[in-house]
C-alpha positions in Angstrom: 0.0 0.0 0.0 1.2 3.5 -0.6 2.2 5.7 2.2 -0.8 8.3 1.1 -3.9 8.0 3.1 -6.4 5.8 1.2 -10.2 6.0 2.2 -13.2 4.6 0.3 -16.7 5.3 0.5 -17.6 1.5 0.2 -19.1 -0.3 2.9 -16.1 -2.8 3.6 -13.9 0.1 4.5 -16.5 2.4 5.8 -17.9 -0.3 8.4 -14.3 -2.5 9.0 -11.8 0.1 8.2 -10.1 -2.6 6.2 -8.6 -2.2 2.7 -10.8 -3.0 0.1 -10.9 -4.2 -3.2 -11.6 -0.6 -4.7 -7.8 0.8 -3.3 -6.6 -2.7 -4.5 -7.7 -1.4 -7.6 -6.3 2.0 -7.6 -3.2 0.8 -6.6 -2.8 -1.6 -8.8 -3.7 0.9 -11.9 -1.1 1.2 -14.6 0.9 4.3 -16.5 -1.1 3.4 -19.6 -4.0 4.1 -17.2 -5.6 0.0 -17.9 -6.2 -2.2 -14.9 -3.8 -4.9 -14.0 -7.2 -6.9 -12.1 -4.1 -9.8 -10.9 -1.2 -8.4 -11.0 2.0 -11.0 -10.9 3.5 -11.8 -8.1 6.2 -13.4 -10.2 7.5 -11.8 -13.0 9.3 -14.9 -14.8 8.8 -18.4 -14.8 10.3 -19.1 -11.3 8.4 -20.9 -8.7 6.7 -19.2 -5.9 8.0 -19.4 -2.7 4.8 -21.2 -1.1 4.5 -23.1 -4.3 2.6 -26.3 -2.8 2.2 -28.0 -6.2 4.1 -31.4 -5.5 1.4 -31.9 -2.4 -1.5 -31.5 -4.6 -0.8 -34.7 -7.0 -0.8 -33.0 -10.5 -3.1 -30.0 -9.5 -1.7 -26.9 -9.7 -1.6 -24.9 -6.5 -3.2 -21.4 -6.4 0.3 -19.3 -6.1 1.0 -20.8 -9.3 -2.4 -20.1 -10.9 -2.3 -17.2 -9.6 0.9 -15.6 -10.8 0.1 -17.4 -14.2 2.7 -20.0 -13.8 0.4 -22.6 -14.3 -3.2 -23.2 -15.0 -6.6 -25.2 -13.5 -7.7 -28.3 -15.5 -11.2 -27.7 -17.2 
């Protein structure tokens, strides 16, 4: 999170004080002003440090879906 002060008019941050997915959002904006909805945690191929793939026999875990290192069977 930046070091500005966020606040959201939503009820999640209204009600909780908690950061929601709207400042998620505008943080996560780009310089060609597009949303990056899930940005990479990973920015090659390398395996994410709670990678739990080889416990899951096969399925891919969600760090690596996530990041886009691997994807979910249909």
């Amino acid at each position: 999170m930046t070091e500005e002060l966020m606040a959201c008019p939503g009820p999640h941050h209204v009600h909780r004080n908690a950061y929601c997915t709207h400042m998620a959002a505008v943080e996560n904006v780009t310089d060609d002003r597009t949303l990056d909805a899930f940005p990479s945690e990973v920015e090659d191929d390398a395996e994410p440090e709670n990678c739990d793939c080889d416990g899951l026999g096969g399925f891919p875990c969600w760090p690596c879906v996530h990041t886009g290192r691997k994807e979910l069977p249909n």
